[in-house]
N, C-alpha and C positions, 0 to 999 in steps of 0.2 A: 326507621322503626314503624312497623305499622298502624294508623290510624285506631284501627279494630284489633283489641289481643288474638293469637291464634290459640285455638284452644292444643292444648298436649297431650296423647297419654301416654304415660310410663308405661313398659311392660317388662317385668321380669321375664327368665329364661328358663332358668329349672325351677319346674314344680309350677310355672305357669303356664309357658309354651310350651316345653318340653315335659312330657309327663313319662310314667317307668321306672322302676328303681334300677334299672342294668346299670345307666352312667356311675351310680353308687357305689353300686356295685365292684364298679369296675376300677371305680376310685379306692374302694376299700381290701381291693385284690392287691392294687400295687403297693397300697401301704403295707400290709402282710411281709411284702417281700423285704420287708426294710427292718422285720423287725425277728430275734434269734429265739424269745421265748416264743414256739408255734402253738403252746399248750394255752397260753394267753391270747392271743391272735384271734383263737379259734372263737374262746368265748368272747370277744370282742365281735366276731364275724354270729354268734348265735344271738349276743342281745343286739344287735342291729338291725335283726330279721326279724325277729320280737316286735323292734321298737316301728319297724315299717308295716309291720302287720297288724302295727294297733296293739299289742295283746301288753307290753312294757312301756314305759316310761322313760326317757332317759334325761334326768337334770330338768331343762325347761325349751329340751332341743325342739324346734319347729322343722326339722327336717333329717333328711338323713346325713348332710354334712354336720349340720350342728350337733348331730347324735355321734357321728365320728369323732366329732373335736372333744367331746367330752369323752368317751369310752375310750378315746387313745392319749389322750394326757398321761396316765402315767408312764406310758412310754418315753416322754420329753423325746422326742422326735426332733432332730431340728426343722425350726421353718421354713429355712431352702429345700430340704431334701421332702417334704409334707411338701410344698410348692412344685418341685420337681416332678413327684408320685401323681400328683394334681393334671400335669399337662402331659404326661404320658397315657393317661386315663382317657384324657380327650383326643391325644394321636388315637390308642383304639378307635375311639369311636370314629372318628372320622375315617378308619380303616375299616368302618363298617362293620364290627361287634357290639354287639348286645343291641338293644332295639326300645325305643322310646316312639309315643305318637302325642300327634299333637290334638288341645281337645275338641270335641266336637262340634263345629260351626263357625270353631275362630275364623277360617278364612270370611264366613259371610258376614262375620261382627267387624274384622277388620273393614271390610269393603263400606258398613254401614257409616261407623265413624268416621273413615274417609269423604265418604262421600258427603257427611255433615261440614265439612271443610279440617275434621282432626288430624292434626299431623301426630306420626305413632314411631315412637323411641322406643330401642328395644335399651335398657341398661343391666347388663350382667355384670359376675363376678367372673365368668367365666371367658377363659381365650376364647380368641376366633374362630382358633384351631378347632375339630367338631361341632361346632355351633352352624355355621356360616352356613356350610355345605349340608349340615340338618333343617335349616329353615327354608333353603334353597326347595328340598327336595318336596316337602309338604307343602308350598307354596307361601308361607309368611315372607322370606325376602323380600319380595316382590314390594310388599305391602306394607314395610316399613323405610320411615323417609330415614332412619339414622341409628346405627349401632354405636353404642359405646360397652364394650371388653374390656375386661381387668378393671371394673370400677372399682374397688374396691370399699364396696358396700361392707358394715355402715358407716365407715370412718366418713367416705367422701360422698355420700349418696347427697346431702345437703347441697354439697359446692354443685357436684353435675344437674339436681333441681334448680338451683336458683342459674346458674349458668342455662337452662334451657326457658325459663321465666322472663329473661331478659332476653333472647334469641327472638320468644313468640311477643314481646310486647306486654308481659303480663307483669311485670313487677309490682306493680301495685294491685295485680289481681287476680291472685295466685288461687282463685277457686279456677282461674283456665287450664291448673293442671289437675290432672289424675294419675296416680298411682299405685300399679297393679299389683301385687304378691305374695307371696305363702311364709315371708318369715318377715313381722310385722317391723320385727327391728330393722330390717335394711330393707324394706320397700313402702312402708305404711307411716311408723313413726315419724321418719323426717319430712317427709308430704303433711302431715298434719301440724308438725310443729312450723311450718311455712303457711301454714294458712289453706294450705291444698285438699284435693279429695284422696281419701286412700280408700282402696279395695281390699280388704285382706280374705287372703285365700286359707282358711284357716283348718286345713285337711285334719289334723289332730287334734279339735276343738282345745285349742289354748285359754281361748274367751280374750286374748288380750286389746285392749282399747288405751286409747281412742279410733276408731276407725269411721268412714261413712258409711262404710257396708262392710258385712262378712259373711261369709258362706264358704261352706268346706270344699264346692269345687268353684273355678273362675266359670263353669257354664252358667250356675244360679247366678251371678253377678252381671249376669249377659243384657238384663231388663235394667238395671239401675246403671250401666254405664251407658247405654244406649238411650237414657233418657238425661244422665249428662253429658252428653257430645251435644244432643238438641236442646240442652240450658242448662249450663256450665253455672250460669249465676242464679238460679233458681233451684238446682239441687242442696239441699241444706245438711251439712255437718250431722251426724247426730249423736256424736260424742259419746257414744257407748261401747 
């Protein structure tokens, strides 16, 4: 174990790394197909375009998955075949339809943090499949010391922090990690109930807290995670 904790950041994947609603998109094409009323589908497919455009609400979704999981419940879908429609969404992509970019500067924040000695986890919910070869292409791969797939965030988001706390030496000082994301329930929450920093990426102004920062895109978070990489135990909670 090392002497000196290594400081960590978490980084989400959709919605942090990966920006664009096509993966959605394309997630909520394959669901369509799964389902016989098409006159419902539809308006399911109109308030989701709604709900990404800002202009609706849906429930207390922080994103377009969680606006699907709500606007398709009444379907009762089973959750093999919603799972299934899930990784067939990501073969697309990785076959190269629809188009997401990653946001501006990450490469040179990555490099920054690194180069303060931060080691950088990427933790999704999402396969490998479409992701890998998406980070590859934009240059993050490169730049991340460890991918963890199929977390399945928020159930286990807790086990895989505290499993990375004790990896860097930090157990007892869990302000070494950060955790980056746009849906506070499975990137922000269980960092903060650990003692950790969260970043919430809070695109559709939820206001939800506790967080150490928030800002609608991860670029404005760019200054307060770059000043915790250079003092992890000097950046203070600020519980709002």
């Amino acid at each position: 174990m090392p002497d000196q904790p290594t400081p960590t950041l978490v980084l989400d994947f959709d919605g942090t790394l990966c920006l664009g609603d096509d993966p959605i998109h394309l997630f909520a094409d394959e669901l369509s197909k799964l389902v016989d009323d098409h006159e419902s589908a539809a308006e399911v497919r109109r308030r989701l375009e709604a709900f990404l455009d800002g202009r609706e609400r849906v429930e207390d979704a922080e994103d377009g998955y969680h606006a699907l999981f709500y606007l398709g419940a009444p379907f009762a879908l089973p959750p093999e075949e919603v799972a299934a429609a899930y990784r067939r969404s990501r073969e697309r992509m990785e076959a190269g339809e629809g188009s997401a970019y990653a946001p501006e500067g990450i490469v040179e924040l990555l490099d920054d943090v690194r180069a303060a000695g931060v080691r950088v986890v990427l933790v999704t919910n999402a396969p490998s499949v479409g992701a890998v070869t998406w980070l590859t292409g934009v240059r993050i791969a490169e730049r991340l010391d460890a991918v963890i797939p199929d977390a399945g965030k928020p159930a286990r988001m807790a086990e895989h922090l505290s499993t990375l706390l004790a990896q860097s030496g930090a157990v007892d000082s869990p302000e070494y990690l950060a955790s980056v994301g746009d849906v506070w329930v499975n990137d922000v929450e269980p960092a903060m109930q650990l003692g950790a920093r969260g970043f919430h990426i809070d695109r559709y102004g939820s206001g939800r807290a506790p967080s150490t920062a928030s800002a609608p895109t991860i670029e404005e978070l760019y200054p307060v995670i770059r000043a915790w990489a250079q003092d992890p135990v000097g950046l203070l909670a600020s519980q709002t």
